[in-house]
GUPA-87721 format. One record per residue: residue number from 1; x, y, z of N, C-alpha, C in turn. Coordinates in steps of 0.2 Angstrom, whole numbers, plus 5000, padded with zeros to 4 digits. Example, Ala and Ser with C-alpha at 12.3 -4.5 7.8 and 13.67 -1.06 7.14 Angstrom:
2
 pos   nx   ny   nz  cax  cay  caz   cx   cy   cz
   1 5066 4972 5039 5062 4978 5039 5066 4984 5039
   2 5064 4989 5035 5068 4995 5036 5064 5000 5039
END
This chain:
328
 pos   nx   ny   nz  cax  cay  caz   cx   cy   cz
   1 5004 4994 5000 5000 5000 5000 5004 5006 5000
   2 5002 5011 4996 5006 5017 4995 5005 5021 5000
   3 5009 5028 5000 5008 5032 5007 5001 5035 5007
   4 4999 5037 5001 4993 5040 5003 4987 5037 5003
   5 4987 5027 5001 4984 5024 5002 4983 5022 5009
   6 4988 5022 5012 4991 5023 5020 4985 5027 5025
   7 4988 5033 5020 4984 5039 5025 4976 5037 5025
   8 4975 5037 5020 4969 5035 5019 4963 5031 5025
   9 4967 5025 5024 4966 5020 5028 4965 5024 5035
  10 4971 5027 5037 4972 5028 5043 4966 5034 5045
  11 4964 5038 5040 4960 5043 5043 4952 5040 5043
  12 4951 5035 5040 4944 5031 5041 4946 5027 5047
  13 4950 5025 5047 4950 5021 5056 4949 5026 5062
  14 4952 5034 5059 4951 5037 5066 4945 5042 5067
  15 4941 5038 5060 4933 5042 5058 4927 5038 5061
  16 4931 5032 5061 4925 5027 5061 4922 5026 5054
  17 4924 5027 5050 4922 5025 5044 4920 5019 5042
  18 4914 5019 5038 4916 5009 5036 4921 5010 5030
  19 4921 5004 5029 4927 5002 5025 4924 5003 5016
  20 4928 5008 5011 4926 5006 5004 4924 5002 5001
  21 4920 5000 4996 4916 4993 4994 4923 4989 4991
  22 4922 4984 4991 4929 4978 4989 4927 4980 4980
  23 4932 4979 4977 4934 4980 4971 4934 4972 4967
  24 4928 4970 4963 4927 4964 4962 4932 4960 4959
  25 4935 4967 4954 4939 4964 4949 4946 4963 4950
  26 4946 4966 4958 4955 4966 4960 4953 4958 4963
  27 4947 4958 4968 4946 4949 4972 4944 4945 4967
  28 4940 4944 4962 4939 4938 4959 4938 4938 4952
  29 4941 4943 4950 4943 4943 4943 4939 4944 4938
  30 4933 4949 4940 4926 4951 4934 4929 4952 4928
  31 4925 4949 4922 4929 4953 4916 4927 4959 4914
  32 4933 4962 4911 4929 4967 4908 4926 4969 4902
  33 4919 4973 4904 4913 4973 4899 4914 4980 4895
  34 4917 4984 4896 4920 4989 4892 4916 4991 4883
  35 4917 4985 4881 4914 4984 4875 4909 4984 4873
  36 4904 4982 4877 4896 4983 4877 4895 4991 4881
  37 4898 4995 4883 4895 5001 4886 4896 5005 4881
  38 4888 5009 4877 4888 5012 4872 4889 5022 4875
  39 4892 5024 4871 4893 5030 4873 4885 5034 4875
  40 4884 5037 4881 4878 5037 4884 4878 5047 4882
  41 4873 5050 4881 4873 5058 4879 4868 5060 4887
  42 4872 5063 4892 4866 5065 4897 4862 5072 4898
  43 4858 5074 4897 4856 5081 4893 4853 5082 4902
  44 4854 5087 4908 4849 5087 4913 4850 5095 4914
  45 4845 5099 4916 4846 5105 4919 4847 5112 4915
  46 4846 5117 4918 4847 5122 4912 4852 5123 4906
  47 4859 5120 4909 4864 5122 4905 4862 5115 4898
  48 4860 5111 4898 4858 5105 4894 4852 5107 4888
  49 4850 5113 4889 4846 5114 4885 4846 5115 4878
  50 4850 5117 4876 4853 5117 4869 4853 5111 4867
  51 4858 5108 4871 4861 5100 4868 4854 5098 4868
  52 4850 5098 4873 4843 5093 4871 4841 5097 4866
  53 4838 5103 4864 4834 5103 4857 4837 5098 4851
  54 4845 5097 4851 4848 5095 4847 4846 5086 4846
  55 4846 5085 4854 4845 5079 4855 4837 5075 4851
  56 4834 5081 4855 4827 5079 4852 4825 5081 4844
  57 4828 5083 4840 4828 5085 4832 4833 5079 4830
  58 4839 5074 4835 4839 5069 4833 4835 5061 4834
  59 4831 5063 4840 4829 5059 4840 4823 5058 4836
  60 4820 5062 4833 4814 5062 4829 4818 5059 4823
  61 4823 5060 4822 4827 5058 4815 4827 5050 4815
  62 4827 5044 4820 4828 5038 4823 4836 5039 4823
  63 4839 5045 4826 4846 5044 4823 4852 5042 4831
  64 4845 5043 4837 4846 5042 4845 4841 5040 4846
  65 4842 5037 4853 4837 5031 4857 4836 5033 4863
  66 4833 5036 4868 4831 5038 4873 4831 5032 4878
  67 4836 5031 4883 4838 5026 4887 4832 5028 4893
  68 4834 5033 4895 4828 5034 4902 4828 5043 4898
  69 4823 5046 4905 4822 5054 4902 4828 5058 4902
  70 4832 5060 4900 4838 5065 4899 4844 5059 4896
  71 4845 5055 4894 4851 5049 4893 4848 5046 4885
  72 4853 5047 4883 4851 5044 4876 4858 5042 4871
  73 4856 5038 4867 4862 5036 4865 4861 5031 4857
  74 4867 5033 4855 4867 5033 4847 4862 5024 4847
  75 4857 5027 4840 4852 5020 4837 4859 5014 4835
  76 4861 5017 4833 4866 5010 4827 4868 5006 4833
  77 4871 5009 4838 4873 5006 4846 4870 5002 4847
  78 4864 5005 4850 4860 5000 4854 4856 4995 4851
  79 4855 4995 4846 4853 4992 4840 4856 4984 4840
  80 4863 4985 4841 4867 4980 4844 4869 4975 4850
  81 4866 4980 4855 4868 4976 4861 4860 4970 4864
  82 4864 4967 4866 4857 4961 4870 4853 4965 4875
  83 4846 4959 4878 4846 4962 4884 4849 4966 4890
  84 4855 4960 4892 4860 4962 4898 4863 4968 4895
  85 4863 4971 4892 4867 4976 4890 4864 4981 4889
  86 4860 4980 4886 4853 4986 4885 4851 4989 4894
  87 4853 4983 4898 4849 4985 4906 4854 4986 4909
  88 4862 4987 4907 4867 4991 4911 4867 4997 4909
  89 4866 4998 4900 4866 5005 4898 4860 5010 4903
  90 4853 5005 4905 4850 5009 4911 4851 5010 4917
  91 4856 5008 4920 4859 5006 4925 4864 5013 4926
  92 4866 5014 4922 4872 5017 4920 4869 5026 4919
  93 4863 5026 4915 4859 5031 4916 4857 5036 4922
  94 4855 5029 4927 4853 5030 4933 4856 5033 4938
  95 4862 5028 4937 4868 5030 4941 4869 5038 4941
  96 4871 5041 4931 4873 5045 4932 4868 5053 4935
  97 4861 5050 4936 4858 5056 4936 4857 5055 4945
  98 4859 5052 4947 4859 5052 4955 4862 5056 4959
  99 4858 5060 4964 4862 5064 4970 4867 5062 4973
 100 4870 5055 4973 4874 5053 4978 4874 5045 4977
 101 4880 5043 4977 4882 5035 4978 4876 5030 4978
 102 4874 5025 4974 4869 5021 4975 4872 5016 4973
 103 4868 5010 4977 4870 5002 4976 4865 4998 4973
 104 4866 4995 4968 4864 4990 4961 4862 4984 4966
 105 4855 4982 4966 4853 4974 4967 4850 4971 4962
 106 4847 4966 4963 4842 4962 4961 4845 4960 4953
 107 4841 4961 4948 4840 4962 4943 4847 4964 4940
 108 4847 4972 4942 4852 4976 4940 4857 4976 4941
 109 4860 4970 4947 4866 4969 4952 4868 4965 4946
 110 4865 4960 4944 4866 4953 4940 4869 4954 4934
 111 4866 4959 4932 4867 4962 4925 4874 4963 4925
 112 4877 4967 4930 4882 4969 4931 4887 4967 4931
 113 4885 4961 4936 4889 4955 4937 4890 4951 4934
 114 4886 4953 4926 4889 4945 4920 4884 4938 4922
 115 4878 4940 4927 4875 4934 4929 4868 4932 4923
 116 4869 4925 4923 4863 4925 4917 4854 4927 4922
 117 4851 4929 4915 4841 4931 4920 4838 4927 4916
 118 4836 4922 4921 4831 4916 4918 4824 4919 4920
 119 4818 4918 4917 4812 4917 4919 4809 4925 4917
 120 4807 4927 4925 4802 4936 4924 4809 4940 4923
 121 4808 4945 4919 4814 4952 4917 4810 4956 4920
 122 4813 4961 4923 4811 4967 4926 4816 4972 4921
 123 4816 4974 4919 4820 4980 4915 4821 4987 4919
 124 4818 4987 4926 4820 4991 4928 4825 4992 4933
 125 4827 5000 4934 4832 4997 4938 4832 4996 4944
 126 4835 4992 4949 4836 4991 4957 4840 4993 4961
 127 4838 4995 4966 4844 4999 4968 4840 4997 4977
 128 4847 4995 4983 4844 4995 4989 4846 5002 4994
 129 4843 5003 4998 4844 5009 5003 4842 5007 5011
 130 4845 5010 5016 4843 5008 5022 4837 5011 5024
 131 4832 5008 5027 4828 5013 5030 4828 5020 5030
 132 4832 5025 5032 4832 5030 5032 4835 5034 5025
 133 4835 5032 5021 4840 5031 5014 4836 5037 5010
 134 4830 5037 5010 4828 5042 5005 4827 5039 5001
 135 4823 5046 4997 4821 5044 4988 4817 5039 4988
 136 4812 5038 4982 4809 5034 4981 4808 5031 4975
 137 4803 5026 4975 4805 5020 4967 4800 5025 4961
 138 4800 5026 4957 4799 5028 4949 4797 5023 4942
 139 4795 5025 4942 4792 5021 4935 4799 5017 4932
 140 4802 5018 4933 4810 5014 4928 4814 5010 4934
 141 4814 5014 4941 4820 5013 4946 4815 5012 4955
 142 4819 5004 4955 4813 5002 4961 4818 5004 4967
 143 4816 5006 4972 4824 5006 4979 4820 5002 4984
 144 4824 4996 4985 4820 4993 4989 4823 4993 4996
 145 4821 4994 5002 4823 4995 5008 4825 4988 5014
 146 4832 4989 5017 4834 4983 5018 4836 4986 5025
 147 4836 4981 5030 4837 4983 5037 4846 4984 5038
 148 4847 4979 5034 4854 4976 5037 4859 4981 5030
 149 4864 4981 5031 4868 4986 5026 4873 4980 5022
 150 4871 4978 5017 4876 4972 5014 4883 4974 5010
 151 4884 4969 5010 4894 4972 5007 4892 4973 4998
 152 4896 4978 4999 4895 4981 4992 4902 4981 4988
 153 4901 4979 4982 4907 4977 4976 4908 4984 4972
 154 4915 4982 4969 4912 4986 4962 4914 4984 4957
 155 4909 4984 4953 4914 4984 4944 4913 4985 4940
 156 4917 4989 4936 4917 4992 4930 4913 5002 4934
 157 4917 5002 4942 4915 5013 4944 4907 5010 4946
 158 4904 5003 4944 4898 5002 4948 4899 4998 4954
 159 4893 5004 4962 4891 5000 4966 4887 4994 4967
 160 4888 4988 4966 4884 4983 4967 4882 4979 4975
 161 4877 4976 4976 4876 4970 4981 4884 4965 4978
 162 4885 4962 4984 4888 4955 4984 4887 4950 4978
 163 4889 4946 4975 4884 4941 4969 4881 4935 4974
 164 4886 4934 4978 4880 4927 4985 4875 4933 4989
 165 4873 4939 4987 4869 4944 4991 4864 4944 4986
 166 4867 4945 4979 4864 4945 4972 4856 4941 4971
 167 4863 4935 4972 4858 4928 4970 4854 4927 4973
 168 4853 4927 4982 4849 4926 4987 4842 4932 4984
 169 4844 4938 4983 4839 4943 4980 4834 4942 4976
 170 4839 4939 4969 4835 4935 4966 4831 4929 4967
 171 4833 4924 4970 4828 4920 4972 4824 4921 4976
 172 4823 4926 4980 4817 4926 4983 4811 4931 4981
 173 4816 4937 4975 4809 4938 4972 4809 4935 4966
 174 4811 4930 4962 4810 4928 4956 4810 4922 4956
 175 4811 4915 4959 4812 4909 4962 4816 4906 4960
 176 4815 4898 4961 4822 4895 4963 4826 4895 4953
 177 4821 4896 4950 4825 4895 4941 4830 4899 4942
 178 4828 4907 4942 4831 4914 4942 4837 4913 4946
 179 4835 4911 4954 4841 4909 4958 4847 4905 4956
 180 4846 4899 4952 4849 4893 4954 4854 4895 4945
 181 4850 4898 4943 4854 4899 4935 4860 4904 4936
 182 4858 4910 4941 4862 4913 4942 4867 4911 4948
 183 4866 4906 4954 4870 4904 4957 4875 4899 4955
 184 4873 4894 4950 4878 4890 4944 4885 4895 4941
 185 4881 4901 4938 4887 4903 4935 4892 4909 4940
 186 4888 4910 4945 4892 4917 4950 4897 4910 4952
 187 4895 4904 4955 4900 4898 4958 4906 4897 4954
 188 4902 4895 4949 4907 4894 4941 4912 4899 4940
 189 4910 4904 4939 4915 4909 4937 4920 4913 4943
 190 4918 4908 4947 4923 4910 4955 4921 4919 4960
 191 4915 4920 4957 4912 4926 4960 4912 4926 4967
 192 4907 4919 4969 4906 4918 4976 4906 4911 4974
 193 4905 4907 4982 4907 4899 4986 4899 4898 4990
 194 4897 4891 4987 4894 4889 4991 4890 4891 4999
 195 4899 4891 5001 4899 4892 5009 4892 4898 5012
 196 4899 4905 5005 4893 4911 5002 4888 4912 5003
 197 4885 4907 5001 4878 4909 4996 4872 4905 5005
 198 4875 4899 5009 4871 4898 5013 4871 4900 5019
 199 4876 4904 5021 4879 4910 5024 4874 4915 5023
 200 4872 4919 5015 4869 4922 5015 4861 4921 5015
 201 4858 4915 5013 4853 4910 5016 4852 4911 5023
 202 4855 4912 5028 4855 4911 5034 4854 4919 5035
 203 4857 4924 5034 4855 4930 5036 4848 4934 5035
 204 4845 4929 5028 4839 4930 5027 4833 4929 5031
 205 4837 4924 5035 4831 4921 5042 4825 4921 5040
 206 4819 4923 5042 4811 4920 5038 4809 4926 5036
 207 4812 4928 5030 4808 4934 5026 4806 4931 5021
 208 4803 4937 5018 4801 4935 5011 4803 4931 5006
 209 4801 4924 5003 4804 4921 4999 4813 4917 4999
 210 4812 4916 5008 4819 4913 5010 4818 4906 5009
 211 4811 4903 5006 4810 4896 5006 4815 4894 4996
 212 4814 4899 4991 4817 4898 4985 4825 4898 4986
 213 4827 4904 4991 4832 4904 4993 4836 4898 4996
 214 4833 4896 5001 4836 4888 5002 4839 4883 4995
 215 4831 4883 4992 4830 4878 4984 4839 4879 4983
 216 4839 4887 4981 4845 4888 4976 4851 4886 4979
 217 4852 4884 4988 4857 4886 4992 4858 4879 4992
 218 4853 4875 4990 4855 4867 4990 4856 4863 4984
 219 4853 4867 4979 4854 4866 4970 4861 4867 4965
 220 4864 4871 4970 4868 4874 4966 4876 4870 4965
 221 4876 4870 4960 4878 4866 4955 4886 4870 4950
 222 4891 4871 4951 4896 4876 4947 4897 4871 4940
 223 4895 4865 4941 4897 4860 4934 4892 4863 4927
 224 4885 4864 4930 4881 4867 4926 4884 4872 4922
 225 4883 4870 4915 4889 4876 4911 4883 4880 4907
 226 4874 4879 4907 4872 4886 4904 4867 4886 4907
 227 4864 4891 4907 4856 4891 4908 4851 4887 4909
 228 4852 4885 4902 4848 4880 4901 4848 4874 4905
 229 4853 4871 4905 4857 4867 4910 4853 4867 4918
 230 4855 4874 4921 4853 4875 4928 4845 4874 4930
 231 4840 4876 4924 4833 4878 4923 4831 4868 4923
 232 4833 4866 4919 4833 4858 4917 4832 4855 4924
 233 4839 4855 4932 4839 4853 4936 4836 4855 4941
 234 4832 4860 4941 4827 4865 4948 4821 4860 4945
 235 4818 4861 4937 4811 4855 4934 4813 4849 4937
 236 4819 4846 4937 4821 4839 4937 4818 4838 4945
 237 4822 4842 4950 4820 4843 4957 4814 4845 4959
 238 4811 4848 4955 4801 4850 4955 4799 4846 4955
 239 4800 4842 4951 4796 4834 4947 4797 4829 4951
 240 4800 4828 4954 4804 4822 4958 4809 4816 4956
 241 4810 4820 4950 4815 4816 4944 4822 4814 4949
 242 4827 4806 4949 4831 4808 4951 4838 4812 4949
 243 4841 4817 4953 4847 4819 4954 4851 4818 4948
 244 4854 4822 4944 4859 4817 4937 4865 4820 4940
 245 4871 4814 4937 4878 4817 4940 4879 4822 4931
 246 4883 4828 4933 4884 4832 4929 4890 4830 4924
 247 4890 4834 4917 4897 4831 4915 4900 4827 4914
 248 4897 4820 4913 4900 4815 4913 4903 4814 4907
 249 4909 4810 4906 4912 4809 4900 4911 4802 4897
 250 4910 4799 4893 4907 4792 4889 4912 4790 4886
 251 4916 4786 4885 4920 4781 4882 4916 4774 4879
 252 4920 4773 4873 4919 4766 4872 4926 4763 4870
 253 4923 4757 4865 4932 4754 4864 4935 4758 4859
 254 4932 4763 4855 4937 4767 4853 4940 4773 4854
 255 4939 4774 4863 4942 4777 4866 4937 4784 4868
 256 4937 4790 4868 4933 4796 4872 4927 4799 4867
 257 4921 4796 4869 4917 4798 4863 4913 4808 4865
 258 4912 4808 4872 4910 4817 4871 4908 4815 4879
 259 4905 4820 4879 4905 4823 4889 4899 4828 4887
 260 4894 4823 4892 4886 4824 4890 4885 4827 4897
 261 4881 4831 4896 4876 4837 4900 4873 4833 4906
 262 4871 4827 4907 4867 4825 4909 4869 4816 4910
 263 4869 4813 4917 4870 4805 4918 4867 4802 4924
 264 4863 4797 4922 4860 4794 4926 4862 4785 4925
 265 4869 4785 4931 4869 4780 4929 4868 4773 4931
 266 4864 4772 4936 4857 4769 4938 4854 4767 4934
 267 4851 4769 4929 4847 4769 4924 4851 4768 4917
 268 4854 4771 4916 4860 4770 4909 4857 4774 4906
 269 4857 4780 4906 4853 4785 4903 4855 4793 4901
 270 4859 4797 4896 4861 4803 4894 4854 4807 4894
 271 4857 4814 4897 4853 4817 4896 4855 4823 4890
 272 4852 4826 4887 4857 4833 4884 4851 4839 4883
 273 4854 4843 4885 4850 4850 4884 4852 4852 4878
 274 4847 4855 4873 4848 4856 4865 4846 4864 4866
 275 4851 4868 4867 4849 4875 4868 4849 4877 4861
 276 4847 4884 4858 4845 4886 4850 4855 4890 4850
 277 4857 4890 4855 4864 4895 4855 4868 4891 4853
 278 4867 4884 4855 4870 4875 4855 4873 4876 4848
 279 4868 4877 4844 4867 4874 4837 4867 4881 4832
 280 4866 4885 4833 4866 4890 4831 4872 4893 4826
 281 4870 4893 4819 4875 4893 4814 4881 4889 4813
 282 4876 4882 4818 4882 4878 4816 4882 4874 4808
 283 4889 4872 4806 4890 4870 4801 4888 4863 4799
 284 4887 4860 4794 4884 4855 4792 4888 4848 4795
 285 4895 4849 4795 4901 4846 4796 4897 4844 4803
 286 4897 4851 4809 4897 4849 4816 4892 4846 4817
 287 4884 4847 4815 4879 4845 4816 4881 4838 4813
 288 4885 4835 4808 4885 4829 4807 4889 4823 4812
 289 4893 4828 4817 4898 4824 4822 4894 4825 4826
 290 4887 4828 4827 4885 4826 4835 4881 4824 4833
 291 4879 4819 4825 4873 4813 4825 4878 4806 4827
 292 4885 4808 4827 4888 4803 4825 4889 4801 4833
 293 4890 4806 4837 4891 4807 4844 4888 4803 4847
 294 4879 4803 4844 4876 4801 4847 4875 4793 4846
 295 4875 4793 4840 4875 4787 4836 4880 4781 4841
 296 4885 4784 4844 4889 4780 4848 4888 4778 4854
 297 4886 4783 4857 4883 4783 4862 4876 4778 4864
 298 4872 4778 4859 4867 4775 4858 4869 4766 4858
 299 4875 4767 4853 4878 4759 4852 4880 4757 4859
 300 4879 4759 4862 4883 4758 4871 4878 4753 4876
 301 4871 4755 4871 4864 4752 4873 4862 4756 4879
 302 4866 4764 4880 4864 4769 4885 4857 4773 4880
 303 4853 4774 4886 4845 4778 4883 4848 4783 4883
 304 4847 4788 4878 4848 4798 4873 4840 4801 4875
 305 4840 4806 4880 4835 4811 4882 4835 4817 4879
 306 4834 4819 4874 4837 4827 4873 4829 4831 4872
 307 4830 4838 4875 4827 4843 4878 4825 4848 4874
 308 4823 4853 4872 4824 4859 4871 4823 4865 4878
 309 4823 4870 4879 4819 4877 4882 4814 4875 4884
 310 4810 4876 4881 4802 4877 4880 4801 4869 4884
 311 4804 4863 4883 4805 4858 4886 4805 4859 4895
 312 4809 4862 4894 4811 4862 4902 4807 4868 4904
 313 4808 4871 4903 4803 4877 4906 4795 4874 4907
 314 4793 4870 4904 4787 4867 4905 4788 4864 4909
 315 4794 4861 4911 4795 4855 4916 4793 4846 4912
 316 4785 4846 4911 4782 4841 4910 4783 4837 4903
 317 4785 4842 4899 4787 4840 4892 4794 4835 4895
 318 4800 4840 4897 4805 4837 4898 4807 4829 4901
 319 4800 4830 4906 4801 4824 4910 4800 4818 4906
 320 4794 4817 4902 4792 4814 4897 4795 4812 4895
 321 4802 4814 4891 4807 4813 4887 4811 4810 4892
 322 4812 4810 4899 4818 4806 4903 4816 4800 4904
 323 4808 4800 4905 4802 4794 4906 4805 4790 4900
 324 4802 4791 4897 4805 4785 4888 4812 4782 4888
 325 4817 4788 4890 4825 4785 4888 4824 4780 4895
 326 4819 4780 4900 4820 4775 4905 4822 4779 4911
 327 4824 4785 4913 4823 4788 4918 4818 4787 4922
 328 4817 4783 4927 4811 4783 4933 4812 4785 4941
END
């Protein structure tokens, strides 16, 4: 630590200060999104009025896109970016039009944090405050009020919730899918630990929606590599399907045929989630080595379950499919 990193420290010890939020990407290595943040135009207040007639004679033009009221940013941009991206450029809006420092939860934490959103989208943005915190929620920006003050990250100049804070949020307002898809990859990507996440389960104690919270604190899974994948295992868990081990690799006498999504092997039975991103522009060559894949696997006299989306999100279809290859 440098001297006037020194001093620093030292004049918050003799302030009582709490301590500045943890820096996500110096402890566990956030990547940087840089790339996706479109150049944002903020028009507010007297001196802004020029630039907004300006703003607004472009945007009658379609040649800008009104993020929230005063923030707007070039059409060709946004045009471009996905969901999560569209909901930081709001994030980012919000941030900048704030009186003072504010912290990213729920929805908007996640966004942040590179975590995937299964199920209900809220587009707008989330932000937590203490009891006494001020301000209130608006049509785009909810503040939801929390007794306990939680540890706050940052990344990318953004204050966020924890990601085991994140996920805990999420599951309790959005259930165990939302939570347990976002808990797979915060684990995976080394955000937060198990330990984390039931830890944070426990601080929940009996509020609101601490029963999904659980779900996700017992579900969670860092083998799970998509979405898809995590949403499959919460239906399999609803339904009372057994447990499948993750991952597994299949060999025969020809040596290492592929490493499937899904094994039950009890039963002798692959599972595979057939996501639309899976297969997506794939080339005639690849889609014919994953008939071939299959074909092998099949020769093993192991039962082949595959899935789509709409599969598992219904739950019942999916099962269906596990029921035939002999899943019981």
């Amino acid at each position: 630590m440098d001297d006037h990193r020194e001093q620093e420290a030292a004049d918050r010890r003799r302030a009582g200060a709490a301590p500045p939020p943890l820096s996500l990407a110096a402890h566990v290595g956030a990547p940087d999104r840089h790339d996706d943040h479109p150049a944002l135009v903020h028009v507010h207040g007297p001196r802004g009025r020029h630039a907004s007639d300006l703003v607004r004679r472009r945007l009658r033009a379609g040649e800008v896109v009104r993020v929230r009221r005063g923030t707007y940013v070039d059409a060709a941009a946004w045009a471009v970016l996905d969901d999560e991206a569209r909901h930081r450029a709001r994030v980012r809006a919000v941030v900048a039009a704030a009186a003072g420092p504010v912290t990213l939860s729920h929805w908007s934490a996640a966004a942040v944090l590179g975590l995937p959103a299964v199920g209900r989208r809220d587009d707008r943005v989330h932000l937590v405050r203490p009891p006494a915190g001020g301000g209130r929620s608006h049509r785009d920006v909810v503040r939801h009020t929390v007794a306990d003050v939680p540890t706050v990250v940052l990344v990318d100049g953004l204050r966020c919730t924890a990601p085991a804070r994140t996920v805990v949020d999420l599951a309790r307002l959005a259930g165990p899918a939302a939570g347990v898809a976002a808990a797979d990859a915060a684990v995976r990507q080394g955000l937060t630990t198990t330990a984390e996440l039931a830890d944070e389960v426990e601080r929940a104690a009996r509020g609101r929606g601490v029963r999904a919270a659980r779900v996700v604190a017992a579900l969670v899974d860092p083998l799970a590599e998509s979405p898809g994948e995590s949403l499959s295992r919460v239906r399999m868990a609803e339904l009372g399907a057994p447990a499948p081990v993750l991952q597994h690799e299949v060999h025969d006498r020809h040596g290492f045929v592929g490493r499937v999504d899904f094994w039950w092997p009890e039963h002798g039975v692959v599972g595979e989630f057939d996501g639309r991103v899976k297969y997506a522009g794939a080339s005639h060559d690849v889609l014919w080595r994953e008939k071939l894949r299959e074909d092998r696997i099949r020769a093993l006299g192991l039962g082949v379950a595959r899935w789509t989306w709409a599969d598992a999100w219904a739950g019942l279809p999916m099962l269906a499919r596990l029921r035939a290859a002999g899943v019981r």
